[in-house]
C-alpha positions as CSV (number, residue, x, y, z in Angstrom):
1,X,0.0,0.0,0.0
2,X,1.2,3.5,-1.0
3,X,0.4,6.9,-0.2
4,X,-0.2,9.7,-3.0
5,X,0.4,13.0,-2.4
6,X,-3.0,14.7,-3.3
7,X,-0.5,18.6,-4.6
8,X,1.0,16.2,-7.0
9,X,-2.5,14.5,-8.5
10,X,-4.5,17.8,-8.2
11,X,-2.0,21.4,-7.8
12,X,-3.9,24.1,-6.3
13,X,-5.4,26.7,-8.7
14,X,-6.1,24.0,-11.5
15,X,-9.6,24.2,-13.2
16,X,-11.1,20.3,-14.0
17,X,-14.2,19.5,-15.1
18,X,-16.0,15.9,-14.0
19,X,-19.1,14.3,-14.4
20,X,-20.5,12.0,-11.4
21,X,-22.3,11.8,-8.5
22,X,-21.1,14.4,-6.2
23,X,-22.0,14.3,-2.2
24,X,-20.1,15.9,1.2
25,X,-18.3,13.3,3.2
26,X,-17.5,15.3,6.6
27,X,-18.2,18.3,5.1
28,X,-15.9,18.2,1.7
29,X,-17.2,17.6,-1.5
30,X,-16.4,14.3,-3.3
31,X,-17.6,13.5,-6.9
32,X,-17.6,9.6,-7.5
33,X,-18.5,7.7,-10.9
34,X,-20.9,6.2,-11.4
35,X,-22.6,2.8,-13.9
36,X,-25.1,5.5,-15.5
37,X,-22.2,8.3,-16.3
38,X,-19.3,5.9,-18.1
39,X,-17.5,9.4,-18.3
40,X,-15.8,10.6,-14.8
């Protein structure tokens, strides 16, 4: 098992765009995929 260091997957100040299901877990947003969205 590894750890990833998030500023190297996602540097601060990018812009992205996703499509998926997006919820708050403890208060911070999360978008997930989903079977109906085969895009993410």
């Amino acid at each position: 098992i590894g750890l990833l260091d998030e500023e190297k997957i996602l540097p601060p100040g990018r812009v992205i765009t996703a499509v998926g299901l997006c919820s708050l877990q403890n208060g911070v947003p999360e978008i997930k995929p989903c079977k109906q969205l085969p895009c993410f």
